[in-house]
C-alpha positions as CSV (number, residue, x, y, z in Angstrom):
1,X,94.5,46.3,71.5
2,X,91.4,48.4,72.6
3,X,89.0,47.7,76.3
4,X,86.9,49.7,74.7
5,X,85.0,48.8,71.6
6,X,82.0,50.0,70.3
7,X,80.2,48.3,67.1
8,X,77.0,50.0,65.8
9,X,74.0,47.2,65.2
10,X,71.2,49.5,64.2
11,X,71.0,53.4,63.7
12,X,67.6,54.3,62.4
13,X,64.5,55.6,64.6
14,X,60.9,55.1,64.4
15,X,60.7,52.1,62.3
16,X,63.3,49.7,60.1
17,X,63.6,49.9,57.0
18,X,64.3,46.8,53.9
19,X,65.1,49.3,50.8
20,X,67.6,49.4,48.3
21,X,68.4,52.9,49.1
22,X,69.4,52.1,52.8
23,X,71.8,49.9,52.6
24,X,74.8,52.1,53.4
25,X,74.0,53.6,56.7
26,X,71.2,50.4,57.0
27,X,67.8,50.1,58.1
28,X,67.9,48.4,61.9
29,X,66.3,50.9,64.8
30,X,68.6,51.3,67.8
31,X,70.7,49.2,69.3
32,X,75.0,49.5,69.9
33,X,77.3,46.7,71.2
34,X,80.1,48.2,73.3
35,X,83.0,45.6,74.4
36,X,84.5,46.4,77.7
37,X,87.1,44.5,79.3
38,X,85.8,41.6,78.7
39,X,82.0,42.4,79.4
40,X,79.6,42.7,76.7
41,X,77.3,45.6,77.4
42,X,74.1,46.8,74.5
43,X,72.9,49.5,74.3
44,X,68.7,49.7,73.3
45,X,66.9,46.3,72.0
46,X,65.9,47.7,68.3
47,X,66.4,45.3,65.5
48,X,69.9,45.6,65.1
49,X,70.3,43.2,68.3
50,X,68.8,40.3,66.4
51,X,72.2,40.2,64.6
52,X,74.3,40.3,67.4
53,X,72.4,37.5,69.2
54,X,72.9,35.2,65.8
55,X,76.5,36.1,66.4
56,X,77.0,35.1,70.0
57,X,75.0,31.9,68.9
58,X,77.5,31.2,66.6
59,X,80.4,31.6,69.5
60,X,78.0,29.4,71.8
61,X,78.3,26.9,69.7
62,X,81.8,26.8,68.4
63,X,83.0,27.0,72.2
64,X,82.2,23.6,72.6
65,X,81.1,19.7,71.5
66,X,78.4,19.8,74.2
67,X,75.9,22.8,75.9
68,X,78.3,21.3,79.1
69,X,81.1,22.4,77.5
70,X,80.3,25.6,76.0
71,X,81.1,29.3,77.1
72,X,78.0,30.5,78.5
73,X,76.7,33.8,77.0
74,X,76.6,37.2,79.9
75,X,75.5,40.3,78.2
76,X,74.2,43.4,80.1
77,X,71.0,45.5,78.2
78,X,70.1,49.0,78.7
79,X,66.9,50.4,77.5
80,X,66.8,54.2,77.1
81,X,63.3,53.5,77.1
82,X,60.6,51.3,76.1
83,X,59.4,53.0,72.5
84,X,58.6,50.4,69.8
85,X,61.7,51.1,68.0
86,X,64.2,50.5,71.2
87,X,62.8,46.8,71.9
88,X,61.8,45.5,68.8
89,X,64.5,43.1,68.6
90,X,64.4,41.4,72.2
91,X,62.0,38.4,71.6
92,X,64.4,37.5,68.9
93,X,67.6,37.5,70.5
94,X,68.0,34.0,70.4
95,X,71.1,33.8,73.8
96,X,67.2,34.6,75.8
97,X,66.3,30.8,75.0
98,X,69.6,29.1,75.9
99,X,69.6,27.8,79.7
100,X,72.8,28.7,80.4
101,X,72.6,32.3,79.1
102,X,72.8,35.3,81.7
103,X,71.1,38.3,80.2
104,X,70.8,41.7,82.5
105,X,68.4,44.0,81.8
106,X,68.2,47.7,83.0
107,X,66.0,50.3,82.8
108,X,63.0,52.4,83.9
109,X,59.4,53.2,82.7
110,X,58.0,55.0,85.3
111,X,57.3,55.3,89.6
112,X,53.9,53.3,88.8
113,X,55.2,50.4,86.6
114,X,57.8,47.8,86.1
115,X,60.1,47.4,83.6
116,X,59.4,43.4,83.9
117,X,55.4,44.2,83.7
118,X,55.8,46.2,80.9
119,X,57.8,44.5,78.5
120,X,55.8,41.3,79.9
121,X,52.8,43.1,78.1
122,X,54.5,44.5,74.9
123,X,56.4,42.1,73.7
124,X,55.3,38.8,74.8
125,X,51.9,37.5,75.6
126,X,49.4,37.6,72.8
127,X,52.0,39.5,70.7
128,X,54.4,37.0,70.8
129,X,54.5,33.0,71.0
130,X,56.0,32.9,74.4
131,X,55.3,34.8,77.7
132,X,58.0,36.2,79.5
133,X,57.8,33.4,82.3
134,X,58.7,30.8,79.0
135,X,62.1,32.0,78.6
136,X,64.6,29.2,78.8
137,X,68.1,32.1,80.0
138,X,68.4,33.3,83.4
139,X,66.8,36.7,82.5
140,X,67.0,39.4,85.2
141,X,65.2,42.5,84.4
142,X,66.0,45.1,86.5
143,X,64.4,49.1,87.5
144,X,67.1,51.5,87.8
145,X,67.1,55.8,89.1
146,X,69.4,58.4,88.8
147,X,70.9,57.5,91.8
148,X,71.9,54.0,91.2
149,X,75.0,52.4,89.4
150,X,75.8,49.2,88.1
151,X,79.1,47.9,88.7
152,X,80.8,45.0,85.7
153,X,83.4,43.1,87.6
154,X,85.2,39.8,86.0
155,X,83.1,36.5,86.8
156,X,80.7,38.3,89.2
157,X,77.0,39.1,88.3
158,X,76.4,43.0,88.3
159,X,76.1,45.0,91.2
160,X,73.7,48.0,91.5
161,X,75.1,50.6,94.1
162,X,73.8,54.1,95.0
163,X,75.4,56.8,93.4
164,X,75.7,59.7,96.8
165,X,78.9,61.4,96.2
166,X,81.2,62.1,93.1
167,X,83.8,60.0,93.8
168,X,81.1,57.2,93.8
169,X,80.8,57.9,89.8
170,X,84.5,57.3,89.2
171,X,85.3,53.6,88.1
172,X,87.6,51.7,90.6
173,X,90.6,49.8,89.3
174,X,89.0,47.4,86.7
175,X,85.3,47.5,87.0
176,X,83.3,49.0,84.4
177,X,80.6,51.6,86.0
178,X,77.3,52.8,84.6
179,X,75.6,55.5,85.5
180,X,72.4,57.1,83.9
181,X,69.6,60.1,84.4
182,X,66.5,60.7,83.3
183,X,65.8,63.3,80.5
184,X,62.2,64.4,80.3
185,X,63.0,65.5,76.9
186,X,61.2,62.6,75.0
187,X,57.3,61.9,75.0
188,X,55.4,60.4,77.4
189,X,58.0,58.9,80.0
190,X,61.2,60.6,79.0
191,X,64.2,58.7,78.5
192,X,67.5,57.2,80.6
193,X,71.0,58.6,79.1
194,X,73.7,56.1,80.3
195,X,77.3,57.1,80.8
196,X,79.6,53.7,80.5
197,X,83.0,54.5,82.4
198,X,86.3,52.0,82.1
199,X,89.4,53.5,84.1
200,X,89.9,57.4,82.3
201,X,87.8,56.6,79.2
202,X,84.2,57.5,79.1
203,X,80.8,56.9,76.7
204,X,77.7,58.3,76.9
205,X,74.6,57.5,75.3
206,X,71.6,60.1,74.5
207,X,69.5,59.0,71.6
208,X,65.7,60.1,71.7
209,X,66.1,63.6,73.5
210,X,65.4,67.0,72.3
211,X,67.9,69.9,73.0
212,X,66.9,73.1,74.6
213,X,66.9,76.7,73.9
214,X,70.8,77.3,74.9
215,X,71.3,73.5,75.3
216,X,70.7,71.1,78.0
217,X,72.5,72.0,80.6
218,X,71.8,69.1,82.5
219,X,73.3,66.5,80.0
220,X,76.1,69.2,79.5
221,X,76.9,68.3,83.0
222,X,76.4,64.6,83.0
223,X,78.7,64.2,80.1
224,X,81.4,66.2,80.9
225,X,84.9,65.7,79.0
226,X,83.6,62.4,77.6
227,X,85.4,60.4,75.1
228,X,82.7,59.8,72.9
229,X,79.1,60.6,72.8
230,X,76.4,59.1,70.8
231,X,73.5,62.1,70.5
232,X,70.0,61.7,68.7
233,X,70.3,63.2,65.3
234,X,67.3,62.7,63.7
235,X,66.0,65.6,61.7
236,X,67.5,68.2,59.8
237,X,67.0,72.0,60.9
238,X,65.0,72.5,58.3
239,X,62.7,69.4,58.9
240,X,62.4,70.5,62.3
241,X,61.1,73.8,62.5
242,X,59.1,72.7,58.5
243,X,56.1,75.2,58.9
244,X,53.8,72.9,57.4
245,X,54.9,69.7,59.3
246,X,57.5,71.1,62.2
247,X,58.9,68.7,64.6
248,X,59.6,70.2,67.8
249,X,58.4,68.9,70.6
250,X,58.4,65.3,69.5
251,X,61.4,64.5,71.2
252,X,64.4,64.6,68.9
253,X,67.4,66.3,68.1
254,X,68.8,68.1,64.6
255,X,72.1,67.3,63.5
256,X,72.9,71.7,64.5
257,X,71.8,70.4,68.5
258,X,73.7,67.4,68.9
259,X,76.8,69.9,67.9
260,X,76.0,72.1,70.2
261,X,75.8,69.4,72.8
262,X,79.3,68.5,71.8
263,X,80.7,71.6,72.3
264,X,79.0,72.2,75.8
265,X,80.1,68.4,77.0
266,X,83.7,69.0,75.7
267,X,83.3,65.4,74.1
268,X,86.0,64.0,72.0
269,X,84.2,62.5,69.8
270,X,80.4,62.7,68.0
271,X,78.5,60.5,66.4
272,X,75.3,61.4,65.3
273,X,72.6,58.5,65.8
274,X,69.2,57.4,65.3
275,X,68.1,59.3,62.1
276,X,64.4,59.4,60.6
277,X,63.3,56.7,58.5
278,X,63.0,58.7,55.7
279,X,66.0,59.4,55.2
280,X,68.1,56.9,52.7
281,X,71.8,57.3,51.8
282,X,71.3,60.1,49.1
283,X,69.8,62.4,51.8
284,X,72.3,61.1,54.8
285,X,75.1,61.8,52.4
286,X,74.5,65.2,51.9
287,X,74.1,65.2,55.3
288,X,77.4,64.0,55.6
289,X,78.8,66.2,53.0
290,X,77.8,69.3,55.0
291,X,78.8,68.3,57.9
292,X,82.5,66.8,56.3
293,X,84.4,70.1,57.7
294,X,83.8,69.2,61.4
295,X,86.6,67.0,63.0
296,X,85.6,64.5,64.7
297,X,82.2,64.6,64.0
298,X,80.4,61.6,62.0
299,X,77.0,59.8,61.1
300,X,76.8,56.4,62.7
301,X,76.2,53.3,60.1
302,X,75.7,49.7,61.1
303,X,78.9,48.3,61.2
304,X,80.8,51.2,62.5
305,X,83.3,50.4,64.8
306,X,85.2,52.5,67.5
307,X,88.1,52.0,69.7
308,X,88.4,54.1,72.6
């Protein structure tokens, strides 16, 4: 059995979607539960967490006859960044109103602002029933750089160390290491790509980032001989340089770039992620069709699981 699970929860961008024509690829915005030994870790807050927080209630509940007795709920969160579509699920994950519930929150909006402030003002407040002060879990929302890494070890809260040399990237014996950078590639703030590293097996995340002319080099670098990387796949070629409504420059990857990226990285595995709203199943299956020559090489759908 697997250390190293990954369960997609939501794979749209922008917006959700309720339609009869999304139901095979599904209409949650961004969000991916990775298992880990034994840590839970989720990537982005979109609508597809609300469904994994109903399923750790479930667990919560069935550990036990009594809250004394239950298995208390420890997830870790990273937000690539604080767009609509990355958070809309986090007032409703309902582990943020149990006591006993340890939820970790990373990420980073700017060197002006914290990430506390700032989802204090978007998502709670007058938006939202509760402030952020209300919540009943030990929340613990956290501001991380490119130099920083957060260590998972078994029954210890996580550890945030500075990243100065390489052997300081490397996992050491069973923790689970994270490590992240900052891609300016994505209006107004840019965005955090997190690498998740578990003894010689490696994940990296970079949704909402758009490539370069000759690649990025930068995430080339980062993701090096990865395992498996989840890239931002969100227009067509042909949506994105449309001459009547061309998308470059609003911060998003084709399908063609998120290849590319592949092939720089040396990644295993690809999975493209985070596709326009507009697109339903008929589109993302020709989509898939064109793309069905490529080995490893495939469009994330909510419920897709993989084992690395």
């Amino acid at each position: 059995m697997s250390d190293f699970k990954i369960k997609f929860r939501g794979v749209r961008g922008s917006y959700p979607i309720a339609n009869k024509d999304y139901l095979e690829y599904g209409g949650n915005t961004s969000c991916v539960e990775v298992r880990v030994n034994g840590h839970l870790i989720i990537l982005d807050a979109g609508t597809g967490l609300i469904d994994i927080g109903n399923e750790l209630m479930e667990e919560y509940i069935s550990s036990g006859a009594t809250p004394e007795q239950r298995t208390p709920i420890n997830a870790t969160v990273l937000l690539s960044h604080i767009h609509q579509d990355h958070i809309q699920g986090f007032t409703f994950f309902r582990p943020l109103h149990i006591p006993t519930s340890r939820i970790d929150v990373y990420g980073n909006v700017s060197y002006e602002e914290t990430l506390s402030d700032e989802l204090a003002n978007l998502l709670f407040g007058k938006s939202f029933p509760l402030d952020l002060g209300d919540i009943a879990g030990n929340l613990n929302i956290n501001d991380i750089t490119d130099t920083d890494g957060i260590i998972l070890r078994a029954n210890e809260p996580p550890i945030i160390k500075r990243i100065e040399t390489d052997t300081d990237k490397i996992p050491q014996d069973d923790e689970v290491l994270i490590t992240c950078y900052r891609s300016y590639a994505h209006p107004q703030e840019g965005v955090i790509i997190y690498k998740i590293a578990y003894k010689d097996k490696t994940l990296v995340y970079a949704t909402d980032k758009e490539s370069y002319l000759g690649g990025d080099k930068k995430l080339a670098n980062f993701a090096r001989g990865c395992n498996l990387i989840i890239h931002d796949a969100q227009y067509t070629t042909e949506d994105y340089l449309n001459p009547f409504v061309p998308k470059q420059g609003y911060g998003h990857s084709t399908f063609d770039m998120a290849i590319e990226c592949q092939k720089q990285v040396g990644a295993e595995k690809l999975v493209f992620f985070h596709f326009d709203p507009s697109y339903n199943d008929k589109k993302l299956n020709i989509i898939k069709q064109h793309y069905s020559e490529l080995e490893n090489v495939q469009l994330a759908y909510e419920g897709l699981e993989i084992e690395l």
